[in-house]
Structures are given as C-alpha cells and as structure tokens.
PAKOL-555653 format. One record per residue: residue number from 0; residue in three letters; y, x, z of N, C-alpha, C in turn. Coordinates in steps of 0.1 Angstrom, whole numbers, plus 5000, padded with zeros to 4 digits. Layout:
REM residues N
{pt NUM,Ala,{Y,X,Z},{Y,X,Z},{Y,X,Z}},
...
***
This chain:
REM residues 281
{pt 0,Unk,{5012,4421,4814},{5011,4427,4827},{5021,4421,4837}},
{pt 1,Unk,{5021,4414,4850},{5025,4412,4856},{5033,4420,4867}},
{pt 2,Unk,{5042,4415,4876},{5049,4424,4883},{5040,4429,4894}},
{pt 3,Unk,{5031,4426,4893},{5026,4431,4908},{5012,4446,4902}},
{pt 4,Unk,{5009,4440,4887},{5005,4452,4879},{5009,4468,4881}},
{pt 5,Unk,{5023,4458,4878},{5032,4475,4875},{5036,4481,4885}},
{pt 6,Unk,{5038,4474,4897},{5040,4478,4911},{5031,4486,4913}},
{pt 7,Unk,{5021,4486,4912},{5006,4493,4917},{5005,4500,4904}},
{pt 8,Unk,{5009,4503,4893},{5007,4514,4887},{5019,4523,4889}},
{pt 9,Unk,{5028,4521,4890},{5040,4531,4896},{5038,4536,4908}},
{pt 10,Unk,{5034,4531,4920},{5027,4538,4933},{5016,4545,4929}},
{pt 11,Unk,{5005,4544,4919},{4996,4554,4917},{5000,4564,4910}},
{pt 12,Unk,{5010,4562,4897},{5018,4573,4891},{5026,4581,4903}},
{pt 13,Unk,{5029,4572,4911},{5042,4581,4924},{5029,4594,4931}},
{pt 14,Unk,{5018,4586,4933},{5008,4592,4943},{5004,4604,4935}},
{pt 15,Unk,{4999,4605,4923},{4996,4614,4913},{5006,4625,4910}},
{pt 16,Unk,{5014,4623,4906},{5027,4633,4909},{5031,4636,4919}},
{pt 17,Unk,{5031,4633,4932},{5030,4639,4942},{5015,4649,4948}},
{pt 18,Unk,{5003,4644,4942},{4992,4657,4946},{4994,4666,4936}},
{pt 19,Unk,{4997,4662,4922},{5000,4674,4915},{5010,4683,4920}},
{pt 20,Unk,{5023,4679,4926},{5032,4692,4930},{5028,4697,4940}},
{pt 21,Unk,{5021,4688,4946},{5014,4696,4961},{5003,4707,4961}},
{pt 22,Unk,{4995,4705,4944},{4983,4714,4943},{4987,4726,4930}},
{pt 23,Unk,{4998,4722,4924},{5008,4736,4925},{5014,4743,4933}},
{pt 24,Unk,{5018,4737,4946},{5026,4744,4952},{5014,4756,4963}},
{pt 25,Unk,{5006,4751,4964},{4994,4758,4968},{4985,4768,4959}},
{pt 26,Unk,{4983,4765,4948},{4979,4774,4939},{4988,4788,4936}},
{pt 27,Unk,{4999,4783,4932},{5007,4792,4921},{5013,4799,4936}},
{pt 28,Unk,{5024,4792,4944},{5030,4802,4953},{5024,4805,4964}},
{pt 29,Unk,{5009,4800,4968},{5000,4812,4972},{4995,4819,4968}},
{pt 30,Unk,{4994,4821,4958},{4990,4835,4951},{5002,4845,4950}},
{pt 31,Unk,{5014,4845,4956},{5022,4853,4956},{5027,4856,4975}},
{pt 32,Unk,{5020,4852,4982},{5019,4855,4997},{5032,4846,5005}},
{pt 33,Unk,{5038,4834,5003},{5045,4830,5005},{5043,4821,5019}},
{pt 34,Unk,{5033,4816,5017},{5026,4813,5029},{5017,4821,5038}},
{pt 35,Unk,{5015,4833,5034},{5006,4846,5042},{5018,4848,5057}},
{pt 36,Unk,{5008,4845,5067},{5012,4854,5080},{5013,4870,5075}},
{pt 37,Unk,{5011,4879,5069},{5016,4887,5063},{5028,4889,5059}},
{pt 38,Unk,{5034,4878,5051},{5048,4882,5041},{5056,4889,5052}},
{pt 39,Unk,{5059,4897,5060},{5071,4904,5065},{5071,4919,5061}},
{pt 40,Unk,{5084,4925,5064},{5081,4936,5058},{5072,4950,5067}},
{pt 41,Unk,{5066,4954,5056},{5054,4966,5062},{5052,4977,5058}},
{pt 42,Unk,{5046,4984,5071},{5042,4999,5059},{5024,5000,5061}},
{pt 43,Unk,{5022,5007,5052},{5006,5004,5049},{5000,5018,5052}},
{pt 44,Unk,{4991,5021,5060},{4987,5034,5065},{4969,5032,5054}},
{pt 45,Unk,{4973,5041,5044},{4963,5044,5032},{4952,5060,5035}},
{pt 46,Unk,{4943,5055,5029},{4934,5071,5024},{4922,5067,5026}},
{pt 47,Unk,{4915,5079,5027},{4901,5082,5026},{4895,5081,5040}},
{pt 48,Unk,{4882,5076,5041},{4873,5075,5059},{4877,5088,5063}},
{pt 49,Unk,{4874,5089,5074},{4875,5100,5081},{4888,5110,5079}},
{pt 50,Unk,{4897,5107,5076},{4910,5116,5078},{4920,5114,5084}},
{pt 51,Unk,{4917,5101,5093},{4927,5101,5107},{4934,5092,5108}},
{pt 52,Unk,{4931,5082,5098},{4943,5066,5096},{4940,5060,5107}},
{pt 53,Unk,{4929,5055,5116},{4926,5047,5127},{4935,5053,5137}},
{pt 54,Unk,{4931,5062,5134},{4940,5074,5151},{4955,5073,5149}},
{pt 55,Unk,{4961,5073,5135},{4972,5076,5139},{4976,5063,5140}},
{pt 56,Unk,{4971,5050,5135},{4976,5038,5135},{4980,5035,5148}},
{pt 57,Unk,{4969,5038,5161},{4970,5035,5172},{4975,5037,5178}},
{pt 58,Unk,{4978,5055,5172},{4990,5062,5180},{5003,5060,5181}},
{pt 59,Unk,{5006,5050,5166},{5022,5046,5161},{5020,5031,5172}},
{pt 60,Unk,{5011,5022,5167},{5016,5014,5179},{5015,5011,5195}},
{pt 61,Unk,{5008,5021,5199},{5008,5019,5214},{5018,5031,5216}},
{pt 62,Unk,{5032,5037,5211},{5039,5049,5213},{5044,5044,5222}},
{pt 63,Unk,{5050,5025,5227},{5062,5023,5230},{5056,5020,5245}},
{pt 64,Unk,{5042,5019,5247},{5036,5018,5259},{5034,5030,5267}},
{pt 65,Unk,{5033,5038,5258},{5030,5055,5267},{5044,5061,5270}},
{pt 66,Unk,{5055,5053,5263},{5073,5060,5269},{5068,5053,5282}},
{pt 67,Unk,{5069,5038,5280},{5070,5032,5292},{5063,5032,5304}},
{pt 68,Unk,{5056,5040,5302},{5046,5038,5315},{5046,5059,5319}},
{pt 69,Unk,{5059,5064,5307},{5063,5079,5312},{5051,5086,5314}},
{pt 70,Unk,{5043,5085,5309},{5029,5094,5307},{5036,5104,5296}},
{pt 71,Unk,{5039,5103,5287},{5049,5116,5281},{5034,5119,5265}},
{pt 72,Unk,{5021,5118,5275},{5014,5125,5265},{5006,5120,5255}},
{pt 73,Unk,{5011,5102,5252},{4998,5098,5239},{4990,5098,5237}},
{pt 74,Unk,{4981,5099,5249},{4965,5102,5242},{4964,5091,5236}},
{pt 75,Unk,{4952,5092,5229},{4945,5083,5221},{4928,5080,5226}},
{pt 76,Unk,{4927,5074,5225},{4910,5070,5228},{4904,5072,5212}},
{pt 77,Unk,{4891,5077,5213},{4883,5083,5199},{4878,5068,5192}},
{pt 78,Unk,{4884,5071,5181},{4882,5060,5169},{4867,5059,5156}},
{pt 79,Unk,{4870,5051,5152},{4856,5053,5142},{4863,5044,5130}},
{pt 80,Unk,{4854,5050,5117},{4861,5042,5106},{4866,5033,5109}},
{pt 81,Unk,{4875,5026,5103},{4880,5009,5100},{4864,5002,5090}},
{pt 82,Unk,{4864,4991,5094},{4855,4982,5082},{4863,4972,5081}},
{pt 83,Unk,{4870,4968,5084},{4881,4962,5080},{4893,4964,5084}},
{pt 84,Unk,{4907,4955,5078},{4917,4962,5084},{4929,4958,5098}},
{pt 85,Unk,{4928,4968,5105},{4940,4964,5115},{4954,4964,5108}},
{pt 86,Unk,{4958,4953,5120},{4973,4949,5120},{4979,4950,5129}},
{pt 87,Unk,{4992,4956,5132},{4994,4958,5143},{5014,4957,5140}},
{pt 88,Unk,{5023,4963,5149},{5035,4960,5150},{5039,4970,5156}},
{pt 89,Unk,{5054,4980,5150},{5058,4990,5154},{5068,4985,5155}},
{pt 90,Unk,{5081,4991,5167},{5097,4993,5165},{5097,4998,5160}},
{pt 91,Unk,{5109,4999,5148},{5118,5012,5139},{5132,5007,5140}},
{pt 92,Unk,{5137,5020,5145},{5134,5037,5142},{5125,5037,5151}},
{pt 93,Unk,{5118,5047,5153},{5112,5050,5166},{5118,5062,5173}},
{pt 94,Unk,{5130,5067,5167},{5138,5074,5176},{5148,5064,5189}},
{pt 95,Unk,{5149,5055,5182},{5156,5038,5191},{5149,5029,5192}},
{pt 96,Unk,{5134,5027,5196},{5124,5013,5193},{5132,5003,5200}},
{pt 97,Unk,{5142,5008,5213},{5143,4993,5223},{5147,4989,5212}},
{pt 98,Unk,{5160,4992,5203},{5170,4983,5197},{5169,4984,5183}},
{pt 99,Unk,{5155,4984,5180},{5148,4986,5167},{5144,4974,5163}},
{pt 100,Unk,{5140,4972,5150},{5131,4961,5147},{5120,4963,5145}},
{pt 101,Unk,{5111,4951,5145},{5100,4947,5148},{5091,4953,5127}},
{pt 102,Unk,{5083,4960,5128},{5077,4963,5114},{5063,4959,5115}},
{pt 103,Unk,{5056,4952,5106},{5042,4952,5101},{5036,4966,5100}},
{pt 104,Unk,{5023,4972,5109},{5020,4983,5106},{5004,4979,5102}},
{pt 105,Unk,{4997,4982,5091},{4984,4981,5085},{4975,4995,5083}},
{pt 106,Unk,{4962,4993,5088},{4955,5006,5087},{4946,4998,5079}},
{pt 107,Unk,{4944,5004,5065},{4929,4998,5058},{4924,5005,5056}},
{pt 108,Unk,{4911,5000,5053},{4893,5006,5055},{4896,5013,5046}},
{pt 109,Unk,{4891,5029,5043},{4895,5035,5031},{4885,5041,5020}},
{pt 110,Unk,{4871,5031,5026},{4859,5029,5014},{4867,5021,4995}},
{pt 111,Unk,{4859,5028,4987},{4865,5023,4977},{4861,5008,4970}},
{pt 112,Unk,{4849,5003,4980},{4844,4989,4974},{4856,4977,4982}},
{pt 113,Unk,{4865,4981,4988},{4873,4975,4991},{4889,4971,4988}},
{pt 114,Unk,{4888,4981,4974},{4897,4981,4968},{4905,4968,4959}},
{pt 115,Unk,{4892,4958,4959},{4897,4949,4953},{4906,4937,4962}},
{pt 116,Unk,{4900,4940,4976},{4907,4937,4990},{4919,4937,4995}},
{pt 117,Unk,{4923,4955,4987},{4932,4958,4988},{4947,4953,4977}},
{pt 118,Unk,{4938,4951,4969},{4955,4945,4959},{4957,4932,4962}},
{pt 119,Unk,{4947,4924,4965},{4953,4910,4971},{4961,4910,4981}},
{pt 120,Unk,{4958,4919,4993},{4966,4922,5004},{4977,4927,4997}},
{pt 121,Unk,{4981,4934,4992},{4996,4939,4985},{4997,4934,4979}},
{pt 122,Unk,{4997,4925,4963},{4999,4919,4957},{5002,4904,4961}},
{pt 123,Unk,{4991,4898,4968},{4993,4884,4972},{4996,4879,4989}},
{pt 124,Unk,{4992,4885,4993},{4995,4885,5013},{5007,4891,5016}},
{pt 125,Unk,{5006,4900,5016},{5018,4908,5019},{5034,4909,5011}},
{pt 126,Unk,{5028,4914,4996},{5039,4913,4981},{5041,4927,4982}},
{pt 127,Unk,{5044,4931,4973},{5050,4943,4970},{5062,4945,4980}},
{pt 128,Unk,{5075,4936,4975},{5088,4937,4979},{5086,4935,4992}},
{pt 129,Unk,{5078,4933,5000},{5078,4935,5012},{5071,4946,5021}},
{pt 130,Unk,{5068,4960,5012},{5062,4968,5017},{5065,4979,5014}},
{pt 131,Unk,{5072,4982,5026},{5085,4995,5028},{5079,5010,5031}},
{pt 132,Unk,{5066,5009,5029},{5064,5027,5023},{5048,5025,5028}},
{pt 133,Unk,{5043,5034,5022},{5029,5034,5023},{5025,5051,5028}},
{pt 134,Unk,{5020,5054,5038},{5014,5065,5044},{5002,5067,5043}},
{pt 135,Unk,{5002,5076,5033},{4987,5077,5029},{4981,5091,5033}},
{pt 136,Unk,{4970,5094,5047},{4964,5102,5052},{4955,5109,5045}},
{pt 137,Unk,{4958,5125,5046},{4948,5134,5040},{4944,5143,5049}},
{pt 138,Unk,{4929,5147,5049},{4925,5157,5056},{4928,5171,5052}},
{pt 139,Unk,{4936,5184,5052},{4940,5193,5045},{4925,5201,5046}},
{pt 140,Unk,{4914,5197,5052},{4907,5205,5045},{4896,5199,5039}},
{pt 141,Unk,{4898,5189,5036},{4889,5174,5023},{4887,5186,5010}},
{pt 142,Unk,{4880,5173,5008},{4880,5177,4992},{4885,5166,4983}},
{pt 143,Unk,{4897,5172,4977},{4910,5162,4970},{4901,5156,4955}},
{pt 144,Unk,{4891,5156,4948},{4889,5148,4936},{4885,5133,4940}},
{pt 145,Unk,{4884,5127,4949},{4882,5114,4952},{4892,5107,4958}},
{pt 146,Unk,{4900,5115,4961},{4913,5110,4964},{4924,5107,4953}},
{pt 147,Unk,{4923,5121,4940},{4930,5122,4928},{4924,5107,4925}},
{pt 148,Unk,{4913,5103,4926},{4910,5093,4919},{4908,5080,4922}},
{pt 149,Unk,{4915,5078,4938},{4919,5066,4941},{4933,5068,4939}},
{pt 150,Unk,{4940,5076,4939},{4959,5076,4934},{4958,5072,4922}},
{pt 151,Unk,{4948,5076,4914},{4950,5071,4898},{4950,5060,4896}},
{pt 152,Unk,{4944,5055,4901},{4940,5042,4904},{4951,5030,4910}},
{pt 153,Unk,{4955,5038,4920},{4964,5031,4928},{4980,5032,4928}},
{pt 154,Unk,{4984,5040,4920},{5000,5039,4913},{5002,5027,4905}},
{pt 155,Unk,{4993,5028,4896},{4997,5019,4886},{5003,5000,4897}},
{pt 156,Unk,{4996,5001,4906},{4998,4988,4914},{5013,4988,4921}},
{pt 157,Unk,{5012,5001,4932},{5024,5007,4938},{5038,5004,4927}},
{pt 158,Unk,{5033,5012,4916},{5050,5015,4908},{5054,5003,4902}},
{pt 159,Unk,{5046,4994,4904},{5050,4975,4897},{5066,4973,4896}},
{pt 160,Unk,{5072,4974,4911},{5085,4976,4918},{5094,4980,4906}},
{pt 161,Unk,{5107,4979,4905},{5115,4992,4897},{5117,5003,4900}},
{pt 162,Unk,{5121,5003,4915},{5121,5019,4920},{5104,5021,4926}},
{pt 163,Unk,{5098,5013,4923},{5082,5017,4928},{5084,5016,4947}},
{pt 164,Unk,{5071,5026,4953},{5071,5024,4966},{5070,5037,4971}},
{pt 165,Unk,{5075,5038,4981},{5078,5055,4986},{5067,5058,4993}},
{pt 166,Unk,{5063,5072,4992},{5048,5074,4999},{5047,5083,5012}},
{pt 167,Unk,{5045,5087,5020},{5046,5096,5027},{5030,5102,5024}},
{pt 168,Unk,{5024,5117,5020},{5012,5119,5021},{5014,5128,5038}},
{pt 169,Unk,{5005,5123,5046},{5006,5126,5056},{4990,5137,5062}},
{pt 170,Unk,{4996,5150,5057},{4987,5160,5058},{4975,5161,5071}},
{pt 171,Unk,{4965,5155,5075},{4966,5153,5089},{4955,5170,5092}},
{pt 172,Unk,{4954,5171,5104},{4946,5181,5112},{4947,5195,5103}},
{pt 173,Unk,{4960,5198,5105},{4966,5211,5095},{4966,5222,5109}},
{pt 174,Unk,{4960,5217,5116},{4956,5229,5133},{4943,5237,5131}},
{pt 175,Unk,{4933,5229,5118},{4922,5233,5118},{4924,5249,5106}},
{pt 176,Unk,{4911,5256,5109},{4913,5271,5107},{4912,5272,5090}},
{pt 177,Unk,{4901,5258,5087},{4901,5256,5069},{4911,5251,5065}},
{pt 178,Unk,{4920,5245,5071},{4932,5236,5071},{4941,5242,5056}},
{pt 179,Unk,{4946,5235,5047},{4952,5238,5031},{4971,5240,5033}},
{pt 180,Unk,{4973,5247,5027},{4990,5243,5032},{4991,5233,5024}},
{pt 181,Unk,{5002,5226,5029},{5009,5210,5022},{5012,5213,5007}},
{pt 182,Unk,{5015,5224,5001},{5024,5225,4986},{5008,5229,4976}},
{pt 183,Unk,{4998,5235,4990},{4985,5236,4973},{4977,5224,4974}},
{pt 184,Unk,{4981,5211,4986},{4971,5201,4981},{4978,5192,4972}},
{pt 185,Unk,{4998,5191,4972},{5001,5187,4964},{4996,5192,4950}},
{pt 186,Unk,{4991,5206,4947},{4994,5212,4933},{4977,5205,4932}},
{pt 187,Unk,{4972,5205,4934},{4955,5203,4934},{4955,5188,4929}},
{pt 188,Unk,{4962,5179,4936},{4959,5164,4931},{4970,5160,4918}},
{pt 189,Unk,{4976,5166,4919},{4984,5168,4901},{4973,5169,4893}},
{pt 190,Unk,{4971,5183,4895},{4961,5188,4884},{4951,5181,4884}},
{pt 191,Unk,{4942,5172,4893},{4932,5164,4895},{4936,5151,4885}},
{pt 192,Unk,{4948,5146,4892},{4956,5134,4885},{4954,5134,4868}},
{pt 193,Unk,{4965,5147,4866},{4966,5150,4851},{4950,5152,4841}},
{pt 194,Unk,{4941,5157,4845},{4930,5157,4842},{4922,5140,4838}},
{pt 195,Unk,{4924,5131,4848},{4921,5116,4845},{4928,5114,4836}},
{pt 196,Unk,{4943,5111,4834},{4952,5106,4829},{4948,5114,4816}},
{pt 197,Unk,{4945,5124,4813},{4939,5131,4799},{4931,5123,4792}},
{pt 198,Unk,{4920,5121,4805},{4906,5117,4799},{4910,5099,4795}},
{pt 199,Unk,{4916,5095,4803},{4923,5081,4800},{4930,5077,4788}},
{pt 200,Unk,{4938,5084,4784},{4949,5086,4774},{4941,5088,4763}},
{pt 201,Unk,{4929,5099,4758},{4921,5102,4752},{4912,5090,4742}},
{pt 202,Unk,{4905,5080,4752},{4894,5075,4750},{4903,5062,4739}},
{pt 203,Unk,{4894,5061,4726},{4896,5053,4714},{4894,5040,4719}},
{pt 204,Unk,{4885,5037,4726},{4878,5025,4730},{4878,5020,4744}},
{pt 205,Unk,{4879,5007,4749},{4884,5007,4762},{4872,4994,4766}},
{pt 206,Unk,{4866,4991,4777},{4860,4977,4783},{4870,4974,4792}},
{pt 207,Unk,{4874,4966,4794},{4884,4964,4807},{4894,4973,4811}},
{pt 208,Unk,{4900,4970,4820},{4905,4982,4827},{4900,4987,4840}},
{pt 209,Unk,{4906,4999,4843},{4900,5011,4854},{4907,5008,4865}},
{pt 210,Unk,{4919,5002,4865},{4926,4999,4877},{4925,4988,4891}},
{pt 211,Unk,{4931,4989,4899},{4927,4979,4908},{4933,4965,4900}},
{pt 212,Unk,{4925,4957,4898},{4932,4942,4891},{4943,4941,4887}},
{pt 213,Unk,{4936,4952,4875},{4950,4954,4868},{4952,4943,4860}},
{pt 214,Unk,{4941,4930,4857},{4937,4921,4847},{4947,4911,4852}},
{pt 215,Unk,{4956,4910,4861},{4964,4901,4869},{4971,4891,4856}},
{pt 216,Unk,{4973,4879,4859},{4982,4870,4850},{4994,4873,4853}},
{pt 217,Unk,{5004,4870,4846},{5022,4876,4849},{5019,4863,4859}},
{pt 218,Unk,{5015,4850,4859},{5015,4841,4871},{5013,4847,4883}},
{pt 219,Unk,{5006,4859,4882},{5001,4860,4899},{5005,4870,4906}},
{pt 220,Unk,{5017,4875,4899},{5029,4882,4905},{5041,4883,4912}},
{pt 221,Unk,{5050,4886,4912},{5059,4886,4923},{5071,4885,4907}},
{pt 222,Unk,{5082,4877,4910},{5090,4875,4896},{5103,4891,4899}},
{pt 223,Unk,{5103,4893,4885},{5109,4906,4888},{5097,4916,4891}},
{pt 224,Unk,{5083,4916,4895},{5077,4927,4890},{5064,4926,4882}},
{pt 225,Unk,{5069,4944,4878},{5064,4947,4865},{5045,4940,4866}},
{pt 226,Unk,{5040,4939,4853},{5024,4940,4852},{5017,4948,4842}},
{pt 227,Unk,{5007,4960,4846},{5004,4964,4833},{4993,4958,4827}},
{pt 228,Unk,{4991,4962,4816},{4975,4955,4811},{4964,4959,4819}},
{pt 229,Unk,{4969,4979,4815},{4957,4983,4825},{4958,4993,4833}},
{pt 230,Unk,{4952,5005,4835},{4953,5016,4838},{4962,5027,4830}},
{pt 231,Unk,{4957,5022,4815},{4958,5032,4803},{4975,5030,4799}},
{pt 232,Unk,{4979,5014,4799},{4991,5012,4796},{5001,5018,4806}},
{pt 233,Unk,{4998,5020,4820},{5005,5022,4829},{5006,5037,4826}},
{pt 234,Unk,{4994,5045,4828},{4998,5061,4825},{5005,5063,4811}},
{pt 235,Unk,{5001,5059,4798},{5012,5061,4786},{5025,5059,4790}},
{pt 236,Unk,{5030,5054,4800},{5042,5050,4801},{5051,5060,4807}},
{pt 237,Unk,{5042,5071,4820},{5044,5079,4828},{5046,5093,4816}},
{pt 238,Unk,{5037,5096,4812},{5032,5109,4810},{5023,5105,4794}},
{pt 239,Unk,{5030,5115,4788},{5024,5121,4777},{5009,5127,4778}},
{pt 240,Unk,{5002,5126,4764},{4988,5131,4763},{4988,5146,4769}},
{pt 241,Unk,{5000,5152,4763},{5000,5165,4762},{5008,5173,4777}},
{pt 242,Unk,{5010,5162,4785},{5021,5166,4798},{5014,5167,4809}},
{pt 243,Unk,{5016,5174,4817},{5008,5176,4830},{5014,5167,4840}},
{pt 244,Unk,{5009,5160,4850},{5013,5152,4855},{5023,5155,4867}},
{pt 245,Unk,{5033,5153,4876},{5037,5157,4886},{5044,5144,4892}},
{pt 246,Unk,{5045,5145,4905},{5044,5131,4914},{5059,5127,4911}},
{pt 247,Unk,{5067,5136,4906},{5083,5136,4907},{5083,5126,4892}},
{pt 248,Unk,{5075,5124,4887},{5074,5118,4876},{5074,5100,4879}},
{pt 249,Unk,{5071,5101,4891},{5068,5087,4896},{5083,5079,4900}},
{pt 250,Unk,{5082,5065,4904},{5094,5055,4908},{5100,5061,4923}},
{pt 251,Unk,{5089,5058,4930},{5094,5064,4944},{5086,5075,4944}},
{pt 252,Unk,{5094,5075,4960},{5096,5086,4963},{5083,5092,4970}},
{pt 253,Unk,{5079,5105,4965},{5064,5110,4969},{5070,5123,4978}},
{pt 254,Unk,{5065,5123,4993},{5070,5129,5004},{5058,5138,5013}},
{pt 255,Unk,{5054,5149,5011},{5044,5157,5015},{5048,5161,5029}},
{pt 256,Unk,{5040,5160,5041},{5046,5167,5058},{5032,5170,5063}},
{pt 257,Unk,{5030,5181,5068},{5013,5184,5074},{5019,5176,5087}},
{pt 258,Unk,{5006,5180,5095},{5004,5177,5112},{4994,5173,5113}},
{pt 259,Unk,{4990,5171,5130},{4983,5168,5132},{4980,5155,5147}},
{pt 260,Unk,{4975,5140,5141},{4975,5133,5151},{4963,5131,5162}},
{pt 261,Unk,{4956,5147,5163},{4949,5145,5178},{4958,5157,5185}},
{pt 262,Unk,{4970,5163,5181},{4979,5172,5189},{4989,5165,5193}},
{pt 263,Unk,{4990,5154,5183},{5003,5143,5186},{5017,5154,5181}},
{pt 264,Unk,{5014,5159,5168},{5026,5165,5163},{5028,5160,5149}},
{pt 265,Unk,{5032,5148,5152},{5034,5134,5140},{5052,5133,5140}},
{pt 266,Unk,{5060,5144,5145},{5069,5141,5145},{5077,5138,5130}},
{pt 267,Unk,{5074,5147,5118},{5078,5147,5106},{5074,5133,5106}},
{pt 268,Unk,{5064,5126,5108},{5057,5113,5100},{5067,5102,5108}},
{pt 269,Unk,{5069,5104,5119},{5078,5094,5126},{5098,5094,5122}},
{pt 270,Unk,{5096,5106,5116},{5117,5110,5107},{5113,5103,5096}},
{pt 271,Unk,{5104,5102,5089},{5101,5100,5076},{5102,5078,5074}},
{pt 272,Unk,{5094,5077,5090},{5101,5061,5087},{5112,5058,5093}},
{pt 273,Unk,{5119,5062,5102},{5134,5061,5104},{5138,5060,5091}},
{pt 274,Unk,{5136,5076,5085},{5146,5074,5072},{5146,5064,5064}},
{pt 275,Unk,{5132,5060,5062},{5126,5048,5053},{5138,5032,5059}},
{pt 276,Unk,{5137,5034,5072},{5141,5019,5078},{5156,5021,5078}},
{pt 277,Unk,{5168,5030,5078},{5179,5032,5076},{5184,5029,5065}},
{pt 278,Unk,{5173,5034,5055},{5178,5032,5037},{5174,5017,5034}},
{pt 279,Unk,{5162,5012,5043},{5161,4995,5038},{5170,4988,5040}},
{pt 280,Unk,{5178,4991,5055},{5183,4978,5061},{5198,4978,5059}},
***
C-alpha cells in the first residue's frame, strides 16, 4: 500500500470517527434535553381538563402587565381546554418580579392520552433537575378517582430526584357552594392512592408496566437520577402491601392551599413559589 493509500484511508477513518461522535452526541445527549429550548429552570402547572390550569397559567403570566398598567384587578379573558401545551415566563418572587428572575412557566393539556408527551417533556426537554415544583390544579368539587390515578401514575416519574419534586395541589374554585375543604380531598386521594397501590402490589403477574415510560433505559436519563422498572417497583419501595398510603410518605414536598383563580385569590399559590424560588437559589 502506498503513501497516498494510507493518506486517504486515515482521512476516511478521520471522517468516520468524527460522524460517529457527532451521531452520539445527538442521540444520547438529546435524549436528556441538553439541547431543548426548554432546559431552564420551571414549574409545571399539572391536572385534570376543566379545573382551571389555562386560567391560572394566564393569570400568573400576564400579573406583571396588570401591575403595570395599575388596573389593580387581573381579569382574565375565558379560556378553553389546552390541546397542547403553553409556555410562557414568570418573574419570581412575585412579591419582587422587577428584581426577580426570569422562570419557565408550562400549562399541559390534562387529557390522559398525552401522558406519554408528558414524560418526554420532563424527562427529556425539560429534565427533572430543572423543574422547580409542579402545581397541580384540582377542582374541590371533581370527582378525585381519576386524578388518584393519574398521581399513581405520575410519582413514580416526579420522585426519580433524591429529594423528588415539590407539589403544590392547588385547590381551585373553593367559592363554589359543592366546593370540598382542602384536608378531605387530601384524605380521599390517599385512600384512592392506597387502594391502586394495593391492587398493584397484589397482582402475581405483570405485562409491562402501568407507569408513564417507566420502560426508560438508565441511557435515557438524567445521571444521578433514579429509574424504576415500573410502577410496581416504585410503589414497593414507598409503602408496604399492608400500609396505607400518605403523601408525607413521598421525596418532596406535597403542599395542599384552596382558592380560587376566577376571584383572583391565588395568593397562597403565589407564597408557595416565592418560597419554592428562595430555597432554590
């Protein structure tokens, strides 16, 4: 083989090892959101259709337009489900927005065929470690078994973290006359919770798992957090067959405050990310 052989096979070996690191570096560390317009830090406005995530989303980010313009009173213009999700940008604190920082604020669609949507967006867009509390909207006069069983669902992803992710459940339209106090819808989705986690824990035989992709490779994670197999491995970990479940049992922190955001008395929900943003930064 001559020198001009091996010249041109070391430039194609050069060329080859350079698309290969180039089509790792695309595969493997985007699947961990490193290149996501996303990756900054966020909080995630969660729950079920109709219990008020659009409204309040809008109400957190247009707050710093309605100081400014001294209207005093926040209306909101009337919203309709999400079908997909907004993104938008709050100051925090919001007791100090001028001299606040800039937060990711996200309202998603809160149909459950979108769930698988949703773990890429936190898992691979966004990351876990970049998502500083999740607000998840309840109607206090819903009916809590479909929500018990998107939480079931949806811990196992949240608590990946070591301290997990702190929640705010944010009681909304507690003005209305069916309206639940905050301490029986906490005791209701326990008991809802504990009931799955029974039936889960129970079952001899398994097809997959029940969780949002929970099937993830330790590749397609964030290093430093946890992965379970499934749904089933994550609850044995929590809670005994025989134990009833309770949110205190979880990594973070689970934070119950009624109100309501068509009275615009979201003041608990606006202390709650101060506090969140004082303890991050």
């Amino acid at each position: 083989m001559d020198g001009v052989q091996i010249t041109l096979l070391t430039l194609l070996l050069g060329l080859l090892i350079t698309l290969g690191v180039s089509y790792f570096q695309s595969t493997t560390f985007g699947k961990i959101g490193v290149k996501s317009k996303h990756n900054r830090p966020t909080f995630m406005i969660l729950g079920p259709n109709n219990a008020g995530k659009t409204a309040l989303y809008f109400r957190l980010v247009n707050k710093l337009d309605d100081e400014d313009s001294g209207s005093g009173s926040s209306k909101i213009s009337p919203t309709v489900s999400s079908i997909e999700p907004n993104f938008g940008e709050v100051n925090l604190p919001f007791s100090s927005p001028s001299i606040g920082k800039p937060f990711q604020l996200i309202d998603f669609p809160g149909h459950l065929k979108y769930s698988q949507l949703l773990s890429k967006l936190m898992l691979e867009e966004v990351t876990l470690r970049k998502i500083k509390g999740v607000v998840y909207v309840i109607d206090s006069s819903s009916e809590l078994v479909e929500i018990a069983k998107n939480l079931f669902k949806l811990f196992p992803l949240t608590e990946r973290l070591t301290n997990g992710i702190d929640f705010l459940f944010a009681v909304n339209k507690n003005d209305l006359f069916n309206s639940r106090p905050v301490f029986k819808i906490q005791e209701i989705l326990e008991s809802e919770i504990s009931k799955l986690i029974k039936q889960e824990l129970s079952e001899k035989s398994r097809v997959g798992g029940s969780g949002i992709d929970q099937g993830d490779d330790d590749d397609d994670v964030e290093e430093g957090v946890a992965s379970f197999g499934d749904t089933r491995d994550f609850w044995s970990s929590v809670v005994s067959s025989k134990q009833e479940f309770k949110f205190e049992m979880l990594e973070g922190n689970m934070d119950f405050y009624s109100g309501s955001v068509l009275k615009n008395k979201i003041s608990p929900w606006e202390n709650w990310f101060d506090e969140k943003v004082v303890n991050t930064t």
